[in-house]
Every structure is written in C-alpha cells, then in structure tokens.
NUMILUM-605215 format. One line per field, with one value per atom (N, C-alpha, C): residue number from 1; atom name; x, y, z. Coordinates in steps of 0.05 Angstrom, whole numbers, plus 32768, in hexadecimal, padded with zeros to 4 digits. Example, Ala and Ser with C-alpha at 12.3 -4.5 7.8 and 13.67 -1.06 7.14 Angstrom:
2
num: (1; 1; 1; 2; 2; 2)
atomo: (N; CA; C; N; CA; C)
X: (8108; 80F6; 8108; 8101; 8111; 8102)
Y: (7F8E; 7FA6; 7FBE; 7FD3; 7FEB; 8001)
Z: (809C; 809C; 809C; 808E; 808F; 809D)
// end
This chain:
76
num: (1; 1; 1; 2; 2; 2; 3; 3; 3; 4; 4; 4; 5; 5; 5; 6; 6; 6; 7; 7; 7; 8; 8; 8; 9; 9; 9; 10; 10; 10; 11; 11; 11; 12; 12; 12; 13; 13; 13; 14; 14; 14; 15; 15; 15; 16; 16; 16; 17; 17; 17; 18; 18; 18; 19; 19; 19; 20; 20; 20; 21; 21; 21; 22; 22; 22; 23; 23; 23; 24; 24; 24; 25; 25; 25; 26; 26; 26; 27; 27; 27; 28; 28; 28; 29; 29; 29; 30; 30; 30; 31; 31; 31; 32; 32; 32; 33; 33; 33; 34; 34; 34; 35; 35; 35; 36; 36; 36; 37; 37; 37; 38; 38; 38; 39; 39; 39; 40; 40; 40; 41; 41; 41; 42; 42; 42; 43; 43; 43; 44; 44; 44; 45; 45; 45; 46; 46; 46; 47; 47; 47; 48; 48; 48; 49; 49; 49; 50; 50; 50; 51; 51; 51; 52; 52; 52; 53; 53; 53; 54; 54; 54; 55; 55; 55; 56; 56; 56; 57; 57; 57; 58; 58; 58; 59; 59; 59; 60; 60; 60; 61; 61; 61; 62; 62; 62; 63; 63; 63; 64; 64; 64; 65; 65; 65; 66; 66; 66; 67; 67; 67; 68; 68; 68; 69; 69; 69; 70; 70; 70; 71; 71; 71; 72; 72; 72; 73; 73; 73; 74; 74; 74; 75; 75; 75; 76; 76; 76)
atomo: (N; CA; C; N; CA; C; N; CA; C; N; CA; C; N; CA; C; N; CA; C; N; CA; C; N; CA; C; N; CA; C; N; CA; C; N; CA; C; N; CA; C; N; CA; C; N; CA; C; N; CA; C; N; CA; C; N; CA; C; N; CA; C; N; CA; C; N; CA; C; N; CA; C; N; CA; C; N; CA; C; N; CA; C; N; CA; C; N; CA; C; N; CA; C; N; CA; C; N; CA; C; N; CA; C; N; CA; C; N; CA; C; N; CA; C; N; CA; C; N; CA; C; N; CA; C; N; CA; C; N; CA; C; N; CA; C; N; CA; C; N; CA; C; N; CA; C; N; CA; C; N; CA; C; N; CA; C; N; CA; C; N; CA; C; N; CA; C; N; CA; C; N; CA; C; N; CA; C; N; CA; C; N; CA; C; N; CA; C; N; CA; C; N; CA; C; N; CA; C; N; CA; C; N; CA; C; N; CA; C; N; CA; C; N; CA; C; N; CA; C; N; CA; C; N; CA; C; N; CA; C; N; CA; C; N; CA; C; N; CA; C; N; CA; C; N; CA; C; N; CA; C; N; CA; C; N; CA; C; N; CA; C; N; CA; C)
X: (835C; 8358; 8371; 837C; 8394; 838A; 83A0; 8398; 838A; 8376; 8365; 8370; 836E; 8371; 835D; 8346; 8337; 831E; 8317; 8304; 82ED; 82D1; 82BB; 82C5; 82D1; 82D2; 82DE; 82F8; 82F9; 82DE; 82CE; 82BC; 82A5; 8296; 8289; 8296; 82AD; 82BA; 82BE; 82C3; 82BB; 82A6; 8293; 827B; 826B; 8278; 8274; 825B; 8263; 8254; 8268; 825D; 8266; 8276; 828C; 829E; 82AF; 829F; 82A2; 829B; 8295; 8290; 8278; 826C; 8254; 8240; 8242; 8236; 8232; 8249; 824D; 8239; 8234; 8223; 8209; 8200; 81E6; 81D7; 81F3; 81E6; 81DC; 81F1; 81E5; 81CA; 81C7; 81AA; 8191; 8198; 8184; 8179; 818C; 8193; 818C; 8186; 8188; 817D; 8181; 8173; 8161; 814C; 813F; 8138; 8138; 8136; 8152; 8159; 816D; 8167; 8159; 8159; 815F; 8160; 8172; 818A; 819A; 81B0; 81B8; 81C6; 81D8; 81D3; 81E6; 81E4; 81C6; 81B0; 8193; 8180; 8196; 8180; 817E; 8161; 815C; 8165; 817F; 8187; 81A4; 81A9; 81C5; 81C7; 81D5; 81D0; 81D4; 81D3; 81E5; 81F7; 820E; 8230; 8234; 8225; 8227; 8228; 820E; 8208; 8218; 8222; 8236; 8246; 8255; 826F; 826E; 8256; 8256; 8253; 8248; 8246; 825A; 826A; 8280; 829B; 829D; 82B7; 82AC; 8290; 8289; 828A; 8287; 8294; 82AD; 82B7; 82D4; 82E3; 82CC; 82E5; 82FE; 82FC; 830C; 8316; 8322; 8332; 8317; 8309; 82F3; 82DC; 82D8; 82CB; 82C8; 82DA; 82DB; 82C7; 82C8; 82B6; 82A4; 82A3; 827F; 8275; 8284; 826C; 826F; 827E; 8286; 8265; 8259; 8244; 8233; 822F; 821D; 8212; 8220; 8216; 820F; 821E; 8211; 81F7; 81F3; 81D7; 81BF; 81CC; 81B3; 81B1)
Y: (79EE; 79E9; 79F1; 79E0; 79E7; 79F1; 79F8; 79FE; 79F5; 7A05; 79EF; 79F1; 79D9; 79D2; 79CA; 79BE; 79B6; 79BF; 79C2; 79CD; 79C2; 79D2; 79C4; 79AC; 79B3; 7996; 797F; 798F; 7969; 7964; 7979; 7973; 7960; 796E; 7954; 793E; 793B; 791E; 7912; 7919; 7918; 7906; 790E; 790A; 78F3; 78ED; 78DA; 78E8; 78FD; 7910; 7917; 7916; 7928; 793F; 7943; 7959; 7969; 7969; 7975; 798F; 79A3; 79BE; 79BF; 79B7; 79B5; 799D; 7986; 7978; 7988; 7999; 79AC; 79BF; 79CC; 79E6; 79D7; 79B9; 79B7; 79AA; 799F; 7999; 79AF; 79C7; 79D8; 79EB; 79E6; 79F7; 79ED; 79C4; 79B5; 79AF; 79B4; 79BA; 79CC; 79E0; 79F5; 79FB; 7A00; 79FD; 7A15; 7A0B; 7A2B; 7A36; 7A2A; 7A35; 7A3A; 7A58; 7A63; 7A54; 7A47; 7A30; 7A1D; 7A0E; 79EF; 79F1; 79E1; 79E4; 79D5; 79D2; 79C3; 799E; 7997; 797C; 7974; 7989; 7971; 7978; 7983; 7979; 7954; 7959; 793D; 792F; 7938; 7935; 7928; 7925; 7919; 78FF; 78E8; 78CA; 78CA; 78BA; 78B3; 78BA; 78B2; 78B3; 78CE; 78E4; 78FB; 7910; 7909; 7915; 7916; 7901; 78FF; 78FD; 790A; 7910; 7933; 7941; 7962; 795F; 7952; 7957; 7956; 7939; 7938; 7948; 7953; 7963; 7986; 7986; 799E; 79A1; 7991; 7991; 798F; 7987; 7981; 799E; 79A6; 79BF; 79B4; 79A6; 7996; 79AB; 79A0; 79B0; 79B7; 79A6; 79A8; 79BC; 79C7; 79DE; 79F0; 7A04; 7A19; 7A08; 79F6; 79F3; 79EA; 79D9; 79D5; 79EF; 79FF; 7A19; 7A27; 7A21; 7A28; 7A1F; 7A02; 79FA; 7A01; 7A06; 7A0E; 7A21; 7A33; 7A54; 7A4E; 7A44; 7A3E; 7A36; 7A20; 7A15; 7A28; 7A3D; 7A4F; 7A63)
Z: (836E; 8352; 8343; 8335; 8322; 8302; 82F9; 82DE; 82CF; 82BE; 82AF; 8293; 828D; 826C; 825A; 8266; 825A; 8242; 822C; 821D; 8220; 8219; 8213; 8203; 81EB; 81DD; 81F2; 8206; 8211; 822A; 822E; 823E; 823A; 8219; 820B; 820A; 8200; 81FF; 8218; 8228; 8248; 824C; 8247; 824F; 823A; 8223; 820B; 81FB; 81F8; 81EB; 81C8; 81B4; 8196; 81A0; 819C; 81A5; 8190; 8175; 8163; 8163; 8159; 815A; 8153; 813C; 8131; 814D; 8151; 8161; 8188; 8189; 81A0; 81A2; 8187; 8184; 817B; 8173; 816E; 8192; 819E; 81B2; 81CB; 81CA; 81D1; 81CF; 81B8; 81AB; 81B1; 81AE; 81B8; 81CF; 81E0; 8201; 8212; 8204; 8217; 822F; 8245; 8260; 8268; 8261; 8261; 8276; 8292; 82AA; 82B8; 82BE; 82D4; 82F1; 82F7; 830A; 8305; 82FF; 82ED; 82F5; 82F8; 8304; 82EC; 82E1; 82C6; 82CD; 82E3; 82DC; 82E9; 82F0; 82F4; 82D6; 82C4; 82AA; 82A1; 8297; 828E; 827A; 8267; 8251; 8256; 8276; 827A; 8286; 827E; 8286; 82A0; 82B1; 82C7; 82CB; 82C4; 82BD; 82B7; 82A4; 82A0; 82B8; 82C7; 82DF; 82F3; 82FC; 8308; 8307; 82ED; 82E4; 82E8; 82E3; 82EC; 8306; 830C; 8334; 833C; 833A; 8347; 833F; 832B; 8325; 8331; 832C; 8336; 835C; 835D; 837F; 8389; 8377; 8383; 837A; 8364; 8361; 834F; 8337; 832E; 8317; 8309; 82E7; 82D9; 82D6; 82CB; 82C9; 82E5; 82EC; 82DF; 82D0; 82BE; 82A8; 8298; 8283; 8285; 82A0; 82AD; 82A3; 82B4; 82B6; 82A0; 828D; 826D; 8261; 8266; 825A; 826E; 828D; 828E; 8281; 8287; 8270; 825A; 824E; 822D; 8229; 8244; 823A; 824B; 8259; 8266; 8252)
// end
C-alpha cells in the first residue's frame, strides 16, 4: 500500500455520493450502522457499484483503505 491521499470527501465523490461537509455529516447520522457485526460494505444503503467499489479496494489493500475504514468507524 502506498501513500494515501485520499479524503472522505474524495471518497463520497468516489462513490457518487454529496461530498460536501454538510451532505457528509447528514449522511453519516442517517447511516449509521448500528450493529458492531455489519461489516461496512453489507449495509443495505449501498448500490451495486458502491459495494463493490469497498470490497474491491478493501482487498486489494489499495490507497483507499485508510478512509474506508475512516467511514467505517464513523458509521459504527
């Protein structure tokens, strides 16, 4: 894994998500994953394309990784 650069904000935008500050913090509030079993990408609130945009960078161990798990936490 190389250096990461990436922010939540380019992560929402990533994902074709509002990557504003205000749209960031309402989606998190609305989101929240209330089970410590849930694994982030099998909530029911992520499209197709979403899902398998955290799986696959989360396996590979990609740049991305630090803010995956940036939003996992947030939303646990």
């Amino acid at each position: 894994m190389g250096p990461n650069h990436y922010t939540l904000m380019d992560l929402f935008a990533q994902l074709g998500l509002a990557s504003d500050v205000h749209s960031m913090d309402l989606f998190m509030t609305q989101h929240s994953l209330r089970s410590d079993s849930l694994r982030l990408e099998e909530a029911r609130f992520w499209s197709p394309f979403q899902r398998s945009f955290l799986q696959e960078q989360w396996l590979a161990d990609s740049d991305w990784v630090v803010v995956i798990d940036r939003l996992n936490l947030a939303l646990h």
